[in-house]
N, C-alpha and C positions, 0 to 999 in steps of 0.2 A: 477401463477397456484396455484389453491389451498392446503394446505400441505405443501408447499416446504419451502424454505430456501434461502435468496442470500446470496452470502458470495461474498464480495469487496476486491479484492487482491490489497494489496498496496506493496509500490516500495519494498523493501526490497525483497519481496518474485518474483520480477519481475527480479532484480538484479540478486539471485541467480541463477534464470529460465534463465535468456539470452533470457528476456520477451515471454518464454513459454507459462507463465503466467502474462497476461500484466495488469500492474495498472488501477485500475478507478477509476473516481473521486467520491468520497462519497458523496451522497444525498440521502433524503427519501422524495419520492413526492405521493401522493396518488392523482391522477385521479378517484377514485372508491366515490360509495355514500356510503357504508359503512368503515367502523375505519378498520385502519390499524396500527403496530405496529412496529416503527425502536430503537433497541437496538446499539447502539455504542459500541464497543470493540476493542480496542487496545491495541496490543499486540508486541511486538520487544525484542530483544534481549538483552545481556550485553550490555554496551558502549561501551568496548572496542572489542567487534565482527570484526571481520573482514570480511565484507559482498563482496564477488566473485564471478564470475560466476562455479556454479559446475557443469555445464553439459562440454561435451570435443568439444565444438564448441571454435570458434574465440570470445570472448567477445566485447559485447556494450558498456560494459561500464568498468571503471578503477575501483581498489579495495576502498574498502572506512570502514572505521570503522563507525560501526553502528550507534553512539549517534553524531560523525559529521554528519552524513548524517541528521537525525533528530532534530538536533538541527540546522542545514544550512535551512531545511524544516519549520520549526516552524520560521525562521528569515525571510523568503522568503513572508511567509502568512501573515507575521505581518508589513510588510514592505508597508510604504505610497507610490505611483509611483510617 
């Protein structure tokens, strides 16, 4: 839509959500015949965060401090199968 904005929620903020708000994979593809424009921004926390679910539901997922989870993420993507 023209004007808009996407903003791509990644795990951290999906974590807290008790996937409220659920991760997606980041890509920029343009189908269109005119230029289009994907800015990257990444953004997290201290390391030692301790990232939980804050809503008063049952949790998906177990507690995890932030710069593990990120750096297990960056080992994950880097990894040969």
């Amino acid at each position: 839509m023209p004007g808009t904005i996407v903003v791509n929620v990644g795990d951290i903020l999906a974590r807290w959500s008790n996937d409220t708000f659920k991760s997606t994979v980041h890509r920029a593809v343009n189908d269109e015949a005119h230029d289009r424009y994907a800015i990257a921004f990444f953004r997290c926390c201290n390391y030692d965060t301790v990232v939980e679910n804050l809503l008063d539901t049952t949790s998906k997922y177990p507690p995890v401090l932030a710069g593990e989870h990120m750096q297990a993420r960056i080992e994950d993507a880097n990894t040969v199968p």
